[in-house]
C-alpha positions in Angstrom: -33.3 6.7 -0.7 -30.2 5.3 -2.5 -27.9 2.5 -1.8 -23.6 2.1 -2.2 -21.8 -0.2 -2.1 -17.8 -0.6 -2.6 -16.6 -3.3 -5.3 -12.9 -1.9 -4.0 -10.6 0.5 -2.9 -12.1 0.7 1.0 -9.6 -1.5 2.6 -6.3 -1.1 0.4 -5.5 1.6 -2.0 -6.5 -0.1 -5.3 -9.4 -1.5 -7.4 -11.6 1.4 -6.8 -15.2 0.8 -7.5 -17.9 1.9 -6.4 -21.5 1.0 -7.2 -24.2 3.6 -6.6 -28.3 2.4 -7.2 -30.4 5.6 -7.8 -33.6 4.6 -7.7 -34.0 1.8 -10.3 -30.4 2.8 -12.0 -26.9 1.4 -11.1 -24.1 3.3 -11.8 -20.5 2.4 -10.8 -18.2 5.0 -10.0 -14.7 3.8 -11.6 -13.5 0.1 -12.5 -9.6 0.0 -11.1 -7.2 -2.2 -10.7 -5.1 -3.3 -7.9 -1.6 -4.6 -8.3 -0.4 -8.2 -6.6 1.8 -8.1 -3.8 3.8 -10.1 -5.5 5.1 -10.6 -9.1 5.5 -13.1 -11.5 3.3 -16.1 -12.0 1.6 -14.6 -15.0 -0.5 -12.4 -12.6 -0.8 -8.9 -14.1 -3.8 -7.4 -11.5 -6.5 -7.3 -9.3 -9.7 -6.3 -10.2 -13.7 -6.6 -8.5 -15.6 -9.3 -8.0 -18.7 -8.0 -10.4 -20.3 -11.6 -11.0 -22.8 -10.5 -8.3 -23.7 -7.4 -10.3 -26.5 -8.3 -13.0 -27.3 -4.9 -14.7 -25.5 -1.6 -15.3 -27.0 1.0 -16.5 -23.8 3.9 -16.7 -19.9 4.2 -15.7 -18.9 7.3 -14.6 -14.3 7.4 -14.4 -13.2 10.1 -12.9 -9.8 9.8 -14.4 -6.8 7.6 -15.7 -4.8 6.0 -13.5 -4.4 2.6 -13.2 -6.4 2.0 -9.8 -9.6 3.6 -11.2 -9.4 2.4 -15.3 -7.5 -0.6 -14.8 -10.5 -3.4 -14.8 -12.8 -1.7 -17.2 -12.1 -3.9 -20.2 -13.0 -6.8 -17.8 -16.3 -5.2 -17.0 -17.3 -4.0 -20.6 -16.7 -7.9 -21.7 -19.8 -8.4 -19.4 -21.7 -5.1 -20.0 -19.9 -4.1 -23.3 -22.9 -1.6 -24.5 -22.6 0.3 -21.2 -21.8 4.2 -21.5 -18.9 5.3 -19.7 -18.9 9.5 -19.0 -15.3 10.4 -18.4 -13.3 13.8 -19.5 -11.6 14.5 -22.9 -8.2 13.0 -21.6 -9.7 10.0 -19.9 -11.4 9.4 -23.3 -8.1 9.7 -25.7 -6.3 7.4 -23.0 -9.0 4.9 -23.4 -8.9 4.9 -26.6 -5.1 4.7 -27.2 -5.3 1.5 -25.0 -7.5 -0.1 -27.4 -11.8 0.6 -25.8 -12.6 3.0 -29.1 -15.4 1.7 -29.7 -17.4 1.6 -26.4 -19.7 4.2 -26.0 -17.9 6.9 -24.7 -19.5 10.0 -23.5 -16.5 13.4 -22.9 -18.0 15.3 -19.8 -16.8 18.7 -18.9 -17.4 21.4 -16.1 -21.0 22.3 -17.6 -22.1 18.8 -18.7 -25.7 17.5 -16.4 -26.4 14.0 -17.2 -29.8 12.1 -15.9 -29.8 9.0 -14.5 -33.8 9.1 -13.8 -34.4 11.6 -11.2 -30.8 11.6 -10.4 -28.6 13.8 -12.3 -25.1 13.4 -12.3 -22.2 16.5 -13.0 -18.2 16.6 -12.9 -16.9 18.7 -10.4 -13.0 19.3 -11.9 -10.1 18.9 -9.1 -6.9 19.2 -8.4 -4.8 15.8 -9.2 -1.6 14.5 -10.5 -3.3 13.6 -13.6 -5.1 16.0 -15.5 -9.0 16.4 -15.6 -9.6 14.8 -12.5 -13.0 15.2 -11.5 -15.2 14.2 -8.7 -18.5 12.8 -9.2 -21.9 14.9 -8.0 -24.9 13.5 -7.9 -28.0 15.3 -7.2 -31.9 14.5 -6.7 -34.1 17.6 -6.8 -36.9 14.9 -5.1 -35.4 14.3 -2.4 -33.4 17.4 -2.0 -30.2 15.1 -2.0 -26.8 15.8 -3.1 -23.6 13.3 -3.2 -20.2 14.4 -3.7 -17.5 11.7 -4.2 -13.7 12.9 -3.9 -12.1 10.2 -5.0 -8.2 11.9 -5.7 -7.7 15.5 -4.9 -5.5 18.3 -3.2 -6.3 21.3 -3.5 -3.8 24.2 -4.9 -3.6 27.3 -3.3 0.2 28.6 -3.3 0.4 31.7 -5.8 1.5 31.0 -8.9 0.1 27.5 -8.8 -2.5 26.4 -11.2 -5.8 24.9 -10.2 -9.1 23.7 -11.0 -10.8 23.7 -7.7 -13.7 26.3 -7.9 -15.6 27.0 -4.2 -17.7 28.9 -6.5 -18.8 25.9 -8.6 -19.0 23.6 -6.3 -21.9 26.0 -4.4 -23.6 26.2 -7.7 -23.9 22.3 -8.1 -24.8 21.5 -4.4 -25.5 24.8 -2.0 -29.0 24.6 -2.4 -29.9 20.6 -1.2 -30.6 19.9 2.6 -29.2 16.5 2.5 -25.5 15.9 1.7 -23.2 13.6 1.8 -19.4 13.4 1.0 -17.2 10.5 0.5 -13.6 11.2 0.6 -10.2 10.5 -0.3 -8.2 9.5 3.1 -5.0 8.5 2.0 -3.1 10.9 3.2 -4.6 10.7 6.8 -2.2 9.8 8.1 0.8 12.4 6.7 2.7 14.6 9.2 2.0 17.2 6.4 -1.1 19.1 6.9 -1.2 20.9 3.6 0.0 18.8 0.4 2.0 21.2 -2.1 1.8 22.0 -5.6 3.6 20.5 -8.3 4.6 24.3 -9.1 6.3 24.4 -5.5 9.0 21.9 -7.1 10.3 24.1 -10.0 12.7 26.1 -7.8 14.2 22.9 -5.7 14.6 21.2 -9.7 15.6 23.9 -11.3 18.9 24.0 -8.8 19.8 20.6 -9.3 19.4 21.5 -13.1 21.8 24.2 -12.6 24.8 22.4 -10.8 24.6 19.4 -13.0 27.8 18.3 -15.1 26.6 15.1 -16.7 23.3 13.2 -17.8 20.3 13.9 -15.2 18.3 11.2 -15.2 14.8 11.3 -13.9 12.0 8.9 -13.0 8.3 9.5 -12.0 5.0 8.5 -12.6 3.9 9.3 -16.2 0.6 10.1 -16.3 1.9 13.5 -14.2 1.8 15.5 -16.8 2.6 18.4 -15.0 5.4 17.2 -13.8 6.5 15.7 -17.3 6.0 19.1 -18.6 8.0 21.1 -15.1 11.1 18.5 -16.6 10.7 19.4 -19.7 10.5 23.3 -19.3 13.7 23.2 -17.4 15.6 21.1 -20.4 14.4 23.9 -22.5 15.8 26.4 -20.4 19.3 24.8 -20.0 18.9 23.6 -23.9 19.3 19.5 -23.0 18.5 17.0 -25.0 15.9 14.4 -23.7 15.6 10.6 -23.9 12.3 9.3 -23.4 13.3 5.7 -22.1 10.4 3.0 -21.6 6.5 2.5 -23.5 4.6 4.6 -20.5 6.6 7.8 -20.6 6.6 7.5 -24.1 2.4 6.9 -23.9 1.7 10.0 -21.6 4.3 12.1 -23.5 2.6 11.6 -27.1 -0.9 12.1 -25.1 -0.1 15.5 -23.1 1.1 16.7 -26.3 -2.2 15.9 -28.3 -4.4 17.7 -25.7 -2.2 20.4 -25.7 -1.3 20.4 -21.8 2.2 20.2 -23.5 3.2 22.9 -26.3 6.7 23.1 -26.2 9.1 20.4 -26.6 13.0 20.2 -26.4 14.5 18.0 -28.6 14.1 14.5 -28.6 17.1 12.2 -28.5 16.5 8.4 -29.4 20.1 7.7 -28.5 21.9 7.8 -24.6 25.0 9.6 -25.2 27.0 8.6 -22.7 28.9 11.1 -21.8 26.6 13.9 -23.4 25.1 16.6 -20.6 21.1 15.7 -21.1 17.7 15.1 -19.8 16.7 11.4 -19.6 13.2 10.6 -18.4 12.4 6.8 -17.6 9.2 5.1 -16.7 9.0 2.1 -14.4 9.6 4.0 -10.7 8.8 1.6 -8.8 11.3 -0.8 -9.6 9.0 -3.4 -11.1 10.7 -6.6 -12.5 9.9 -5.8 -16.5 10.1 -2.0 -15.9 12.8 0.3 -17.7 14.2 1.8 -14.7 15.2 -1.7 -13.2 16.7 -2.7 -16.9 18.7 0.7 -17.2 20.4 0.7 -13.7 20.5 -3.0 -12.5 21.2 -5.0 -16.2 25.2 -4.9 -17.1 24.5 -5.4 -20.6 22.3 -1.3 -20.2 23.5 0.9 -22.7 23.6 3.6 -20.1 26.3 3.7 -17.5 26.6 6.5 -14.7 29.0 8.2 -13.4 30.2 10.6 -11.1 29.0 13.7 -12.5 25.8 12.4 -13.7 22.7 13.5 -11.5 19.8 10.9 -10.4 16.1 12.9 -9.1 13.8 10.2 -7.9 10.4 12.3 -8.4 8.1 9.4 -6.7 6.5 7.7 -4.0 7.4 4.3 -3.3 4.6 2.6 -2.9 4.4 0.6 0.0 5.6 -3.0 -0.6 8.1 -2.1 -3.6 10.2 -0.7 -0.8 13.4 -3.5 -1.6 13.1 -3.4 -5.5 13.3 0.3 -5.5 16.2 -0.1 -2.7 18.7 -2.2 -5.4 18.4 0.5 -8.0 19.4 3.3 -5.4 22.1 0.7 -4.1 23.3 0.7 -7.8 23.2 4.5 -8.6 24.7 5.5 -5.7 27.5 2.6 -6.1 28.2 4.1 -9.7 29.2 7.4 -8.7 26.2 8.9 -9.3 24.6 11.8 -7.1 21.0 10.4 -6.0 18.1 12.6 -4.8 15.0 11.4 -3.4 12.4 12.8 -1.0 13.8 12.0 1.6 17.5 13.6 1.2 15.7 16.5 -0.9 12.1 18.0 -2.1 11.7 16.0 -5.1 7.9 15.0 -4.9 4.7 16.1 -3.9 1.5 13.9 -3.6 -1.2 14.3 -5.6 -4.0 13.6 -2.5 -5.4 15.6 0.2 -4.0 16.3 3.8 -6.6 17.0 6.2 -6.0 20.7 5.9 -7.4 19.8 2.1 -9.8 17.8 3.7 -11.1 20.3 6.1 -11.7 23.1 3.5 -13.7 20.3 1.4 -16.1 20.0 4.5 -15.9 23.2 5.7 -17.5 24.1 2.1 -19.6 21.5 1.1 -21.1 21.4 4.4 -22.5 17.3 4.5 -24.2 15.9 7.1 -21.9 12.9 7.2 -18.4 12.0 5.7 -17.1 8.3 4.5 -14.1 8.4 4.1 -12.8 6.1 0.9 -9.6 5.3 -1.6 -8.2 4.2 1.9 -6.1 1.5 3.9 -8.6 -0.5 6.6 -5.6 1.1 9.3 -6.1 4.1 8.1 -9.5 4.1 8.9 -9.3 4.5 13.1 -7.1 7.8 12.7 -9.7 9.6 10.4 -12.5 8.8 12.4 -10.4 10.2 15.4 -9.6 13.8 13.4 -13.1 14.0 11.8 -14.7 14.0 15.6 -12.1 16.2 16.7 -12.5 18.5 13.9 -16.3 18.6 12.9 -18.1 16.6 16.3 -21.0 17.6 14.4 -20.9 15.8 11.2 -22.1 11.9 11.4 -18.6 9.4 10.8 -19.8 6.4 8.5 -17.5 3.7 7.8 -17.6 0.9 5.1 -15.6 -1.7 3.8 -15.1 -3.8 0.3 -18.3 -5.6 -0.1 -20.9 -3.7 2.6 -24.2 -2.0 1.5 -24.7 1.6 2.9 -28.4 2.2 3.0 -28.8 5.9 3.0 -32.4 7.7 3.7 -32.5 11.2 4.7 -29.9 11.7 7.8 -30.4 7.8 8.4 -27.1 5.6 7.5 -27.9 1.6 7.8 -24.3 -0.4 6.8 -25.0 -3.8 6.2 -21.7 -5.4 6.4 -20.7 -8.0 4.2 -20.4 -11.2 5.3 -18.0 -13.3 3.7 -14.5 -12.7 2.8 -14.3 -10.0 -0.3 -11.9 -11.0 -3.0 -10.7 -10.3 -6.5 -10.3 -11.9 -9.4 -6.7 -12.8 -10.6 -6.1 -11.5 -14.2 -3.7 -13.2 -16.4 -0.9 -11.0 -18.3 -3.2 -12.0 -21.7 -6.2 -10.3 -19.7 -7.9 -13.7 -18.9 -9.6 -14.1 -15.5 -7.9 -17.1 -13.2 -8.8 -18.7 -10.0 -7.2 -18.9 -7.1 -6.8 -22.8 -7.6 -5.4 -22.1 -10.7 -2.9 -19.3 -9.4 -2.2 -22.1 -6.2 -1.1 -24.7 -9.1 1.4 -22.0 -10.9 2.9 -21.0 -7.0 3.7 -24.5 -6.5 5.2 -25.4 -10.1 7.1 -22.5 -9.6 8.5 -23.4 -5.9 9.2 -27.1 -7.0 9.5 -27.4 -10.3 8.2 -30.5 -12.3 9.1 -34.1 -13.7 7.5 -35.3 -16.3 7.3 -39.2 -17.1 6.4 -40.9 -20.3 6.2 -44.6 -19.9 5.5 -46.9 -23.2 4.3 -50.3 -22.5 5.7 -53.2 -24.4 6.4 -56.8 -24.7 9.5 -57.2 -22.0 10.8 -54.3 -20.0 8.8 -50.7 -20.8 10.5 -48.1 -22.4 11.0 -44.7 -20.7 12.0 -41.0 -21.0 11.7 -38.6 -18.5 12.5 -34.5 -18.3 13.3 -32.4 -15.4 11.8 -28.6 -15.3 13.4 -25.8 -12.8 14.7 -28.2 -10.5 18.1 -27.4 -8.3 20.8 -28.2 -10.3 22.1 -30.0 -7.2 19.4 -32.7 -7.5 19.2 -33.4 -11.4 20.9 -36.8 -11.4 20.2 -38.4 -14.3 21.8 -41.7 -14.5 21.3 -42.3 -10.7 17.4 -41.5 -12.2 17.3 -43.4 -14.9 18.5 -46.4 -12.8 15.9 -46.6 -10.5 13.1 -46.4 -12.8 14.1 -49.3 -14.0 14.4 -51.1 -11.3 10.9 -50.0 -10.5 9.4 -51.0 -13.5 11.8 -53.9 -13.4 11.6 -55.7 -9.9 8.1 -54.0 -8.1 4.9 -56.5 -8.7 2.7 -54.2 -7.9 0.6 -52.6 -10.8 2.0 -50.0 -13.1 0.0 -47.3 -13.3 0.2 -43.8 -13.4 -0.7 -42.9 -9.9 1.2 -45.9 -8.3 4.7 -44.7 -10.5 4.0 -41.2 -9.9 4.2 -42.2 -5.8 7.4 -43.6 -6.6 8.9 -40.8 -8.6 8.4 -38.8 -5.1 9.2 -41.2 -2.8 12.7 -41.3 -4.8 13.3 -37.2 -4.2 11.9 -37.3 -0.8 14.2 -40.3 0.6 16.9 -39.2 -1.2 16.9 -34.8 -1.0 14.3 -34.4 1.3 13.0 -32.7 -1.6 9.1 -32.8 -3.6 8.6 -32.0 -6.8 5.3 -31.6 -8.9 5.2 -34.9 -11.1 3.3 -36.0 -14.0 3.0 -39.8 -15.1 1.4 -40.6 -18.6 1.5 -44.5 -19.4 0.9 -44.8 -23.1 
């Protein structure tokens, strides 16, 4: 018998975390991070709720991206001597962002770590981020075996690289009775069956390469190191220079080089030439508010200008919710002059998770007697259940959501559904956890802005100074101000304190702008 239950990442795509009790061990499967809907206010991420969780006894990360790494160093400030088992490039990204000296344990294909009379083994996989494994975890006992797919597609056009081995994934589980498989579903919903390979893009690149006459500038996710390396191949080929523009591309660039996954490198320019044909790579595709792309294309003061013959490839996703950010830079590209290509005017992308063809060799191989499906939307859920008992009638459908306990025994699956609202905690840009009071407070000194009152009590008339903060211009009268705080303090009878003069600092906006500002009295 074992228990699971999801800290994140079943209900939106972010935050994954899932805790796993083996007998007396709990393990947690990733600790991600899920970006705000909105920016600003200091908020930096999301991550699980683990003040509920009281011992740990192993981390297991599949791999590097943000929504499966991105709240560990919140988690190791409670459980800081915990092991984490992760790959050799996992590792070397934890450690270049600072978690060196945790106790970090590099996994590979052959590695069979013990949990008590669990074992637990990486099963490599196809990903847009290299050494991406899923998690199997095995118990000769009970004659149980638990494969969890968190990202994967799996590669199988000639010519294309992969890491997904049938074979070794019948070594690790063919010979338990009991299975069960959790598994990625974001793609459920895609009109594509089969997701491509990143080595299906070469050609489509290479002829946009070919009929350039300017700069081509392109913009992705950097942790694809494959398709860092596909760019950079093809500036090699037509002997470009390249820019490496912003702190991420420059991060994963440095990285795929020191693990070798890139050998050969064009050369590097640290200057834009404006009007010099070259390669210019820029992080920051989704259009977020600090990012480089938005600075490059959307600031006047840039350094870089386009032009006519200069070439944009948008190599991305746009991730649900950036969808107007990401709209103003293509408004601005195309304005310049610029040629733009994205995926939907031309094959520039490819995801790196599974359609259900992907999804229906997994099962058709591992053979489990039921399927959760995770790293999912809550809307994505209905349409999965609807292929899987098209598709394999046979196989049980489970289904759980942030915050429910699966109870798993034999073929039996017990959910226990959480019963409260599941939230995160709000984590400051300095990496310190907030509230949502807290957060609240910053919203509305944002919306209204502030005035501040100092008050200094004296024989006669008080003296006063007062400052307005991000207030509409329109409504920062001072003198018309400054006059009727003195008639307050002045003419009124009533007691002068701070609670009775703050009242009357918002009565004065309210009556005359129909306008309320956050306000702050201190009476000295």
């Amino acid at each position: 018998m074992y228990s699971v239950r999801p800290f994140g990442g079943v209900g939106q795509i972010g935050a994954n975390s899932t805790l796993f009790t083996l007998g007396d061990k709990n393990i947690l499967i990733d600790a991600g991070a899920l970006f705000p809907l909105e920016e600003g206010l200091g908020v930096n991420i999301l991550v699980p709720k683990y003040e509920d969780l009281k011992r740990l006894d192993g981390i297991i990360i599949t791999h590097g991206h943000e929504d499966h790494i991105g709240g560990l160093e919140v988690l190791l400030s409670k459980f800081p001597a915990v092991s984490i088992y992760t790959s050799n490039f996992t590792a070397k990204m934890l450690r270049k962002k600072n978690i060196e000296k945790r106790n970090i344990i590099i996994v590979n294909e052959s590695s069979i770590i013990s949990f008590g009379h669990w074992k637990f083994s990486p099963f490599y996989l196809d990903h847009s981020i290299p050494e991406t494994f899923a998690a199997v975890l095995m118990n000769d006992h009970e004659n149980t075996c638990i494969l969890f797919v968190t990202d994967f597609k799996i590669n199988t056009i000639e010519g294309s690289k992969s890491n997904f081995s049938f074979v070794q994934l019948e070594k690790l589980s063919g010979r338990y009775k009991s299975k069960t498989l959790f598994a990625d579903s974001t793609n459920i919903l895609s009109e594509q069956l089969k997701t491509p390979s990143e080595f299906e893009l070469i050609e489509p690149l290479r002829k946009l390469f070919s009929q350039s006459e300017g700069k081509i500038i392109a913009t992705f996710f950097p942790s694809n190191v494959e398709r860092l390396k596909i760019f950079m191949d093809l500036a090699i080929e037509y002997k470009l220079p390249v820019s490496l523009l912003g702190r991420a591309m420059k991060f994963f660039a440095d990285l795929a080089l020191e693990t070798g996954y890139i050998k050969d490198i064009p050369k590097l320019s640290e200057a834009i030439l404006p009007h010099q044909r070259s390669l210019i790579l820029v992080s920051g595709c989704q259009g977020d508010f600090n990012g480089t792309l938005r600075g490059i294309i959307l600031d006047e003061s840039s350094k870089m200008k386009l032009t006519s013959k200069d070439t944009f490839i948008y190599s991305a996703k746009i991730i649900p919710g950036n969808d107007k950010k990401v709209g103003l830079i293509f408004n601005k590209i195309v304005q310049s002059g610029a040629t733009l290509y994205h995926s939907e005017n031309y094959f520039t992308h490819v995801s790196g998770h599974a359609g259900r063809e992907d999804i229906r060799l997994l099962i058709d191989h591992f053979s489990p007697q039921a399927v959760i499906p995770i790293h999912t939307e809550s809307h994505f859920l209905p349409a999965f259940k609807r292929w899987q008992q098209s598709e394999f009638p046979q196989i049980q459908h489970v289904q759980i959501s942030n915050g429910d306990i699966l109870l798993v025994e034999g073929e039996r699956y017990e959910v226990q559904a959480c019963q409260e609202k599941w939230q995160f905690n709000i984590v400051h840009d300095n990496g310190m956890v907030m509230d949502k009071h807290e957060l609240r407070e910053r919203r509305k000194l944002a919306e209204s802005g502030i005035v501040s009152l100092s008050i200094l009590q004296k024989k006669g008339l008080p003296a006063f100074k007062f400052t307005f903060f991000g207030l509409p211009f329109a409504i920062q009268d001072h003198a018309d101000f400054d006059a009727y705080i003195f008639s307050v303090l002045a003419n009124s009878k009533a007691p002068k304190d701070e609670k009775f003069m703050e009242r009357k600092v918002k009565e004065y906006f309210i009556d005359k702008y129909s306008f309320k500002p956050n306000v702050t009295v201190m009476i000295f």
